[in-house]
Biopython code that builds the backbone (N, CA, C, O; Angstrom):
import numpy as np
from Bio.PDB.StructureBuilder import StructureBuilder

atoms = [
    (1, "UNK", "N", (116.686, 92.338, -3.094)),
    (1, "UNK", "CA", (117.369, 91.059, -3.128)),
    (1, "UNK", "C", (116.412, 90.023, -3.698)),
    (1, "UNK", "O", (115.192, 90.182, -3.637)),
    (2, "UNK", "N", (117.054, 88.834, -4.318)),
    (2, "UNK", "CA", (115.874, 87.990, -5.306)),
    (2, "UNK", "C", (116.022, 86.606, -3.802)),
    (2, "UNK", "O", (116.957, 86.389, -3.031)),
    (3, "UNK", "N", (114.699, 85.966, -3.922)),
    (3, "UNK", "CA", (114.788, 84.646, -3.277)),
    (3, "UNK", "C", (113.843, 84.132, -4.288)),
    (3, "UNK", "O", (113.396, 84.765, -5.244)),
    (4, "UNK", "N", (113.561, 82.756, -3.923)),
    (4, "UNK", "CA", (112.838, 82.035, -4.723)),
    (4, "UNK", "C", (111.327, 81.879, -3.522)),
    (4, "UNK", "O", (111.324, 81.739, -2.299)),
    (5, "UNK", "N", (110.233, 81.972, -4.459)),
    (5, "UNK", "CA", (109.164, 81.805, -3.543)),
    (5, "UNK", "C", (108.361, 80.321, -3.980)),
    (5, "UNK", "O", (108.400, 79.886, -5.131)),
    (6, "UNK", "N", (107.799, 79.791, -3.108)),
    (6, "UNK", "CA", (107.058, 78.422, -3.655)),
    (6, "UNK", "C", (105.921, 78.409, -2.973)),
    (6, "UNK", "O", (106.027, 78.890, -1.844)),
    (7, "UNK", "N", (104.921, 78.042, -3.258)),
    (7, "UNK", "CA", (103.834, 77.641, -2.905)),
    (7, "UNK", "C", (103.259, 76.339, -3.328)),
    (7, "UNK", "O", (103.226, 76.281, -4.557)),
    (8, "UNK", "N", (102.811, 75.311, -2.772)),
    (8, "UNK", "CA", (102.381, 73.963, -2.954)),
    (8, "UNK", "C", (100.892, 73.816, -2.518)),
    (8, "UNK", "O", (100.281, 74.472, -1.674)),
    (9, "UNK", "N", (100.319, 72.450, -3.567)),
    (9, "UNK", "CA", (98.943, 72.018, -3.091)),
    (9, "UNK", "C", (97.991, 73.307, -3.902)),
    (9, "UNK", "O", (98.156, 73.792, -5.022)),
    (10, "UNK", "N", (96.916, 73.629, -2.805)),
    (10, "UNK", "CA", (95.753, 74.218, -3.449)),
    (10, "UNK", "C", (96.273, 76.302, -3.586)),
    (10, "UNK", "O", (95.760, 77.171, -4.290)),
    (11, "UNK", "N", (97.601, 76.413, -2.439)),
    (11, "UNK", "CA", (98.160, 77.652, -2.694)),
    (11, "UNK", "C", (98.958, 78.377, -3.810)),
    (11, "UNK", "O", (99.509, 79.465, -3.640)),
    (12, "UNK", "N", (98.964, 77.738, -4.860)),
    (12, "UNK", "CA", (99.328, 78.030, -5.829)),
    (12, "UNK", "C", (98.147, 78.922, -7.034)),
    (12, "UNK", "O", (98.252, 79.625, -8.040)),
    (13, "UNK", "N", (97.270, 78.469, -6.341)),
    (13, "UNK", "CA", (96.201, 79.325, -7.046)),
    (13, "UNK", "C", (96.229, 80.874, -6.780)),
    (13, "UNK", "O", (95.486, 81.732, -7.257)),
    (14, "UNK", "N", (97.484, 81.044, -5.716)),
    (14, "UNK", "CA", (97.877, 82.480, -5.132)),
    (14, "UNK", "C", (98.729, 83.305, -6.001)),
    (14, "UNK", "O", (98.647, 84.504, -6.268)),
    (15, "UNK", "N", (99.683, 82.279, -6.440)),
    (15, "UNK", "CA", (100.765, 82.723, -7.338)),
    (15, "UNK", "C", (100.086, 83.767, -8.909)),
    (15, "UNK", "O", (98.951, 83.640, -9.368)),
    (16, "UNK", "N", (100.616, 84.237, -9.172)),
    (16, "UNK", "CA", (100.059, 85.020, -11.193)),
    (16, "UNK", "C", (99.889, 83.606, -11.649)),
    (16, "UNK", "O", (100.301, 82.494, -11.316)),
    (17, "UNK", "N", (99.207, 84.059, -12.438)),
    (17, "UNK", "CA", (98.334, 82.575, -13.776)),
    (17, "UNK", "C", (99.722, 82.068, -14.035)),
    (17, "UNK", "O", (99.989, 80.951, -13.591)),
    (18, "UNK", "N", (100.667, 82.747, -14.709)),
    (18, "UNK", "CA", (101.590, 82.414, -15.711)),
    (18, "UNK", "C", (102.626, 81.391, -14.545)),
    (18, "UNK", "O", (103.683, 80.826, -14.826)),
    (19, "UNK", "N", (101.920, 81.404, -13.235)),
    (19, "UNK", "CA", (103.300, 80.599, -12.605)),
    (19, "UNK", "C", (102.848, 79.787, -11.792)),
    (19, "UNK", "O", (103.596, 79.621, -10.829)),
    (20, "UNK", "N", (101.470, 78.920, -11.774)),
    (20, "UNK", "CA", (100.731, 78.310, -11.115)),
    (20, "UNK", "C", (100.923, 76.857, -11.533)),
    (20, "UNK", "O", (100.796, 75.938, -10.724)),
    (21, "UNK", "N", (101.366, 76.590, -13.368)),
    (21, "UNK", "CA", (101.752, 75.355, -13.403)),
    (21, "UNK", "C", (103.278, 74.879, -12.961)),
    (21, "UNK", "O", (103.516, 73.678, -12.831)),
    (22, "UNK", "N", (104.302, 75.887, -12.735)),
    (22, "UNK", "CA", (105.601, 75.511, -11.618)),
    (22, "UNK", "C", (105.366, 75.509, -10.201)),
    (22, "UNK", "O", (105.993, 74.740, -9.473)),
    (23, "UNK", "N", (104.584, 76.244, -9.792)),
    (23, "UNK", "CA", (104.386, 76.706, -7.782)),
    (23, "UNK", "C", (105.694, 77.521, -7.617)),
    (23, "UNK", "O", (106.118, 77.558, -6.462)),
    (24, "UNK", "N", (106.403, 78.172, -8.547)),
    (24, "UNK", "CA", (107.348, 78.451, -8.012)),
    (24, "UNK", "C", (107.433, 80.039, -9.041)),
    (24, "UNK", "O", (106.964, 80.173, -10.171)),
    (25, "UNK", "N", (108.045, 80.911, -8.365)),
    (25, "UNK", "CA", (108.959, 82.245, -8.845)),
    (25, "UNK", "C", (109.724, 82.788, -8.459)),
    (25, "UNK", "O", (109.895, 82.786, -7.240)),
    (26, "UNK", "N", (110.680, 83.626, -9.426)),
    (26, "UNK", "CA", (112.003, 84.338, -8.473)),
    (26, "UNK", "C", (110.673, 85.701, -8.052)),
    (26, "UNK", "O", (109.623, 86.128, -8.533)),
    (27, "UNK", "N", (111.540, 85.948, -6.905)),
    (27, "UNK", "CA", (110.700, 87.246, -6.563)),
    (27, "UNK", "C", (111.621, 87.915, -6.117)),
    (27, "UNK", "O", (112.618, 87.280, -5.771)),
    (28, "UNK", "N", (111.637, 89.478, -5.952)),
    (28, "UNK", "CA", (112.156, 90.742, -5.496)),
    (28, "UNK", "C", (111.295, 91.011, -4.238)),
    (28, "UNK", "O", (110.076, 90.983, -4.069)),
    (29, "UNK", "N", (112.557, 91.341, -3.231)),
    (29, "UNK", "CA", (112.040, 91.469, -1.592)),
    (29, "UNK", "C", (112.933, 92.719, -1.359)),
    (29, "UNK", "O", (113.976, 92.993, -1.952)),
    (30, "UNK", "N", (112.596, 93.100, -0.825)),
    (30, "UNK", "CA", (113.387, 94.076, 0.033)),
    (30, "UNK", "C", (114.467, 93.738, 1.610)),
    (30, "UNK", "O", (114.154, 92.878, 2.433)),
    (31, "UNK", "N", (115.414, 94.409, 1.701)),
    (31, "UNK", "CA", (116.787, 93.521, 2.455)),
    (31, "UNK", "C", (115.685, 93.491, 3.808)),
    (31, "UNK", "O", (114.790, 94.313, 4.007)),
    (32, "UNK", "N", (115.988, 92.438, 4.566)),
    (32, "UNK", "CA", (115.062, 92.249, 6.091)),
    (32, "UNK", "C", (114.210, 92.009, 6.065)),
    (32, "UNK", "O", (113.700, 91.632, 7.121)),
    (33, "UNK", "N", (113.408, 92.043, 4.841)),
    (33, "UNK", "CA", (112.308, 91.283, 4.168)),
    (33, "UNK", "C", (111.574, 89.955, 5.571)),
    (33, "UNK", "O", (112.502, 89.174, 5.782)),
    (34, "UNK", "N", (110.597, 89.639, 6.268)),
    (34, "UNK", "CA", (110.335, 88.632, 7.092)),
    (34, "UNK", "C", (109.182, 87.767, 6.174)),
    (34, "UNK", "O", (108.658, 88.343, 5.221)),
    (35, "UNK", "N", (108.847, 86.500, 6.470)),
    (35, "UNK", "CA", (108.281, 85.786, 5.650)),
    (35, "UNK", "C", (106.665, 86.369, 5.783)),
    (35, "UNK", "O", (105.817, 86.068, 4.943)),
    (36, "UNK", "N", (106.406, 87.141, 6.822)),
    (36, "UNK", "CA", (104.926, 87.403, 6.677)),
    (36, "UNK", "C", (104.907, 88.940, 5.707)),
    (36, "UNK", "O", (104.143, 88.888, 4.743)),
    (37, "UNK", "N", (105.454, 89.886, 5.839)),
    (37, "UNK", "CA", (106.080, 90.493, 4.573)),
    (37, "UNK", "C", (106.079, 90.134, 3.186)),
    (37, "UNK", "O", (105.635, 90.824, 2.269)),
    (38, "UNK", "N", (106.698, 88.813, 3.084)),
    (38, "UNK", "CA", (106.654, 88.187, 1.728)),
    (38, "UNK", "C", (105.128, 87.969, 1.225)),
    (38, "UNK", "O", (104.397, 88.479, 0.377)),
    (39, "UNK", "N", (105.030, 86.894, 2.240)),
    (39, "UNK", "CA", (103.819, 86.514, 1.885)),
    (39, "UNK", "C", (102.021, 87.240, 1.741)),
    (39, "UNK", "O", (100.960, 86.913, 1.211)),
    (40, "UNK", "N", (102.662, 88.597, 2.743)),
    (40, "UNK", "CA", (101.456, 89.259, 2.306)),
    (40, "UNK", "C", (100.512, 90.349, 1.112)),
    (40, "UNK", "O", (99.329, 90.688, 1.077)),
    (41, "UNK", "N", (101.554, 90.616, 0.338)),
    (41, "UNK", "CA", (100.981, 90.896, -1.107)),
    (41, "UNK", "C", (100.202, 89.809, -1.872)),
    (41, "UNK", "O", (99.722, 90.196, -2.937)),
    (42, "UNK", "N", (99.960, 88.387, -1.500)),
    (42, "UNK", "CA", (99.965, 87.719, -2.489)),
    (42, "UNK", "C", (98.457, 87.151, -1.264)),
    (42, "UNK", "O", (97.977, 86.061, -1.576)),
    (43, "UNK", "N", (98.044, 87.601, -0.461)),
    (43, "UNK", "CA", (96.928, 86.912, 0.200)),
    (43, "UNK", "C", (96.116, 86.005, 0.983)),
    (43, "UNK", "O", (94.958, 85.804, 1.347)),
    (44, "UNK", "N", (97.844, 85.348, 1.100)),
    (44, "UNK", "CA", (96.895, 83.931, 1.604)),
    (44, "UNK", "C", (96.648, 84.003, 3.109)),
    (44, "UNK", "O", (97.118, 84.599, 4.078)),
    (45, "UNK", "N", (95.584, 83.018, 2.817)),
    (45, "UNK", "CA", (94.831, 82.900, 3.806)),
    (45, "UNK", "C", (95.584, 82.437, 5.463)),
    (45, "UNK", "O", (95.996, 81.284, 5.584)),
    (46, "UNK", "N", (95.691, 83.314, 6.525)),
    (46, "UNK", "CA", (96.796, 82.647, 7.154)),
    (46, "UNK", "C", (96.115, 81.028, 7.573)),
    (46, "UNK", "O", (96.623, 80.056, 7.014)),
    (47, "UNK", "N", (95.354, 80.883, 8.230)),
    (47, "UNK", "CA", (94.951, 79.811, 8.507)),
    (47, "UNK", "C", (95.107, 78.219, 7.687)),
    (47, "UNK", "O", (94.792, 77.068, 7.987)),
    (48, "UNK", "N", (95.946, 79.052, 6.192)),
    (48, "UNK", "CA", (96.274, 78.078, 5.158)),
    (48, "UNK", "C", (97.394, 77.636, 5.250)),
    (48, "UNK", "O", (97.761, 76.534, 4.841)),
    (49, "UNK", "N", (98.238, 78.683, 5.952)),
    (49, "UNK", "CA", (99.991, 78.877, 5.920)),
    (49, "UNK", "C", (100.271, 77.840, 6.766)),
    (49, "UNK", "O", (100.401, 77.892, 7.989)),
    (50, "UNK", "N", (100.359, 76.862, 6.018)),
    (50, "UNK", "CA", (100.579, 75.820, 7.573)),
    (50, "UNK", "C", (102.179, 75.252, 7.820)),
    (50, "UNK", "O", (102.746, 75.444, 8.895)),
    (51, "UNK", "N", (102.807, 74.555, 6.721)),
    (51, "UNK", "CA", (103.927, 74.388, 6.562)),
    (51, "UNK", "C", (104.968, 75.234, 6.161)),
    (51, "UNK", "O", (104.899, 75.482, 4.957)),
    (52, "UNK", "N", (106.272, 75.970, 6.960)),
    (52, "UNK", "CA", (106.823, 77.012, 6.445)),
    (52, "UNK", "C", (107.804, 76.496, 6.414)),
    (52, "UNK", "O", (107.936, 75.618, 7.267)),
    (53, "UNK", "N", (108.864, 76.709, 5.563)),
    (53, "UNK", "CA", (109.958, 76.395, 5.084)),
    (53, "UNK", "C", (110.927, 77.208, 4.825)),
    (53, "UNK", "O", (110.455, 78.197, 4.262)),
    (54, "UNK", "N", (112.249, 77.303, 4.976)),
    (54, "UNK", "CA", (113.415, 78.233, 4.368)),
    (54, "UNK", "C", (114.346, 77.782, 4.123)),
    (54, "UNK", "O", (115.114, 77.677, 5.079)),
    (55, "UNK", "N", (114.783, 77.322, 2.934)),
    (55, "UNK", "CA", (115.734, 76.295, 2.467)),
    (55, "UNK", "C", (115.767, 74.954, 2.962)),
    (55, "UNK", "O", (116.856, 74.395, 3.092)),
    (56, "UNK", "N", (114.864, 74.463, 3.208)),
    (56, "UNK", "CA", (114.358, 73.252, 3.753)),
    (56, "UNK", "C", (114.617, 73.231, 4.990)),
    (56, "UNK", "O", (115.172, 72.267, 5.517)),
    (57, "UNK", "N", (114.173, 74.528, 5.776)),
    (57, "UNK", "CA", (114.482, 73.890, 7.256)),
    (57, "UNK", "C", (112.890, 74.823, 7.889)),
    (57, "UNK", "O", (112.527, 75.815, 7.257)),
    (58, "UNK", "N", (112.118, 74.375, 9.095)),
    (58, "UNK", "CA", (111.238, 74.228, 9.002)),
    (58, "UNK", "C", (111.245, 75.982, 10.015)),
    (58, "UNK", "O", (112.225, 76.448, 10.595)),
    (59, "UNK", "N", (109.964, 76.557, 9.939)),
    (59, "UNK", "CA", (109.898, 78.193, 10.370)),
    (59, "UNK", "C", (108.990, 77.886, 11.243)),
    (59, "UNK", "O", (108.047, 77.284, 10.728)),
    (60, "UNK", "N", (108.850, 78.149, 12.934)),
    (60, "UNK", "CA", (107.130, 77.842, 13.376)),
    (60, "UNK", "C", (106.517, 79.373, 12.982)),
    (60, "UNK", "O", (106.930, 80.473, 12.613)),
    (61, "UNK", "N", (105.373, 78.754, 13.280)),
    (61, "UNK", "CA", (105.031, 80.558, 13.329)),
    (61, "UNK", "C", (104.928, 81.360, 14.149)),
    (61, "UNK", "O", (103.926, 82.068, 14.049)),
    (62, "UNK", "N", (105.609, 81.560, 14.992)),
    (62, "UNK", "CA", (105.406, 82.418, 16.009)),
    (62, "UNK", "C", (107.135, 83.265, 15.668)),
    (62, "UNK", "O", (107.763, 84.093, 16.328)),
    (63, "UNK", "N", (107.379, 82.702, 14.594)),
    (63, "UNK", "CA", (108.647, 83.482, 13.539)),
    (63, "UNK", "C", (108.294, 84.042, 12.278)),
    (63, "UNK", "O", (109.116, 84.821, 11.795)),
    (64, "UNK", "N", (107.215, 83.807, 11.620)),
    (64, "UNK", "CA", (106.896, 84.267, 11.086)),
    (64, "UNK", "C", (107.056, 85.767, 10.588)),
    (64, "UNK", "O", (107.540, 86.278, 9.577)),
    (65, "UNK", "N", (106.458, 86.238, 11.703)),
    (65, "UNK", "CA", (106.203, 88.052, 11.877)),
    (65, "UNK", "C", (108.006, 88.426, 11.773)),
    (65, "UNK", "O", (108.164, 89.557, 11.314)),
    (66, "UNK", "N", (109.268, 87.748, 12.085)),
    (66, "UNK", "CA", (110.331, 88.610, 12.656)),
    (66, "UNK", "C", (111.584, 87.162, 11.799)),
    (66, "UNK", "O", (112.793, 87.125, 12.026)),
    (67, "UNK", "N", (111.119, 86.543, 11.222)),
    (67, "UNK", "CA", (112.032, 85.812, 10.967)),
    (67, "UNK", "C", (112.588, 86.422, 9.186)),
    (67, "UNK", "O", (111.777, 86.325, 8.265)),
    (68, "UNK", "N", (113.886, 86.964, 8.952)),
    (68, "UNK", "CA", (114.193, 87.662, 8.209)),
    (68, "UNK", "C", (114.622, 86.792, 6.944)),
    (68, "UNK", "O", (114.928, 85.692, 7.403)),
    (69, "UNK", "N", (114.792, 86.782, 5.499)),
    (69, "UNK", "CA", (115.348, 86.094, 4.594)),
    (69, "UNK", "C", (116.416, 86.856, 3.868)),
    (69, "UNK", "O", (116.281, 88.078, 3.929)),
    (70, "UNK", "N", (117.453, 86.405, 3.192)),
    (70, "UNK", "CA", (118.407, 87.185, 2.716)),
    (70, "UNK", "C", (118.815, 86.412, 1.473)),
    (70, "UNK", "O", (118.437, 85.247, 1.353)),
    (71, "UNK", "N", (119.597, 87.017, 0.500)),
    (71, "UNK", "CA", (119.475, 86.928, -0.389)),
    (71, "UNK", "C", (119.848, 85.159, -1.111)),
    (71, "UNK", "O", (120.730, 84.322, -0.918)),
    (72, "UNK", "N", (118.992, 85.224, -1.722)),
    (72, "UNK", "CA", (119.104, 83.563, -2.316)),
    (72, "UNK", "C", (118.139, 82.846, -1.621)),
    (72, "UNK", "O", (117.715, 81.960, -2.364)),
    (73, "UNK", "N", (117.579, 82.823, -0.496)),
    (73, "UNK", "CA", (117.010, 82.149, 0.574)),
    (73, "UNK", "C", (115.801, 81.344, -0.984)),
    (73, "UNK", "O", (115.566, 81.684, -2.144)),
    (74, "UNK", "N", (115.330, 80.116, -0.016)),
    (74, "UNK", "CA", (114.272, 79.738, -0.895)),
    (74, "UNK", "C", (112.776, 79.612, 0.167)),
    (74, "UNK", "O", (112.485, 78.616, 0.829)),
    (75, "UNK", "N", (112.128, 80.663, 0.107)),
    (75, "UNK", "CA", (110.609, 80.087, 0.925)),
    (75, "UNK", "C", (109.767, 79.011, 0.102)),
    (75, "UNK", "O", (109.713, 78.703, -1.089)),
    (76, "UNK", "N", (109.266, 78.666, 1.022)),
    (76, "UNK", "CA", (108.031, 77.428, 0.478)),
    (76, "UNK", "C", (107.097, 77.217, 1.587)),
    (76, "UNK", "O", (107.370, 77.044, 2.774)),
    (77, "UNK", "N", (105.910, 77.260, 0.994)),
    (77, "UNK", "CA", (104.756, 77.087, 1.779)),
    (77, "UNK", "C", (103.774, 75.852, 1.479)),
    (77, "UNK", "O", (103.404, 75.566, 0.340)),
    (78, "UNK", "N", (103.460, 75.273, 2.439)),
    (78, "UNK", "CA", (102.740, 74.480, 2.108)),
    (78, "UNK", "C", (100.959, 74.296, 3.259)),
    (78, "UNK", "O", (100.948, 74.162, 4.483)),
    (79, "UNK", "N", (99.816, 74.351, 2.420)),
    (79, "UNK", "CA", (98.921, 74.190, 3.334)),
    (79, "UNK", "C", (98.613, 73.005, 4.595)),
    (79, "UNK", "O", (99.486, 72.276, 5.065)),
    (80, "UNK", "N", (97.191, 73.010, 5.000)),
    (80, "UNK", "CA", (97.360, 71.646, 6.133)),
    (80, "UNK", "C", (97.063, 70.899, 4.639)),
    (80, "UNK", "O", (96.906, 71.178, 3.450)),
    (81, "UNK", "N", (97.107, 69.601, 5.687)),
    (81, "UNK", "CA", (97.053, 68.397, 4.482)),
    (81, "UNK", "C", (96.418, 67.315, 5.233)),
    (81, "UNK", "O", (96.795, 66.834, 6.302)),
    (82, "UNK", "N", (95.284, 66.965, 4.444)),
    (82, "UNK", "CA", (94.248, 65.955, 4.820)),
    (82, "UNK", "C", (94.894, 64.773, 4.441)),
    (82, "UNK", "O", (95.840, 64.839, 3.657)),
    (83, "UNK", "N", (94.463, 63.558, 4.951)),
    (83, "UNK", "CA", (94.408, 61.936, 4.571)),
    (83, "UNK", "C", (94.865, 61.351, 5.497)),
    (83, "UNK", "O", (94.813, 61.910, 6.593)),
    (84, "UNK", "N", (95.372, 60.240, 5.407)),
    (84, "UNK", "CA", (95.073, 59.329, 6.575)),
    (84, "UNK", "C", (95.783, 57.563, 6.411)),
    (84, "UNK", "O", (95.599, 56.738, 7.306)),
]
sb = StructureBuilder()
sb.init_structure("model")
sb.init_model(0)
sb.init_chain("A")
sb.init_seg("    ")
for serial, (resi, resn, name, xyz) in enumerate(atoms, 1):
    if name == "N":
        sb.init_residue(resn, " ", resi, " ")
    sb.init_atom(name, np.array(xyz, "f"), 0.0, 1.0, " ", f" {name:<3s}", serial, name[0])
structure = sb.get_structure()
């Protein structure tokens, strides 16, 4: 099944070269697919994974491990974020 994956901020340096100036790609998941699943071919650092998203509605993580996406879904990740 295709969803859209996003990554924002300094996590985009995660994404392939060719897709680092959008933060964004369609990607191929498998059905039941969970967002730590998704996200773990691609490396990141969990301690980075700070903001989770699924069609703009917010994931904690303690869903992570079991929270499933289906087809069309859009993930987006975003790291912590400094300033003030």
């Amino acid at each position: 099944m295709k969803i859209t994956f996003k990554l924002y901020a300094s996590l985009t340096d995660y994404l392939p070269a060719d897709r680092r100036t959008s933060n964004w790609m369609p990607l191929e998941v498998e059905p039941g697919a969970t967002i730590a699943s998704v996200i773990a071919p691609f490396n990141l650092p969990m301690k980075m994974v700070h903001l989770v998203l699924i069609n703009g509605v917010y994931v904690p993580p303690a869903q992570h491990a079991t929270r499933t996406l289906v087809e069309g879904d859009v993930l987006a990740i975003w790291p912590p974020l400094a300033g003030g």
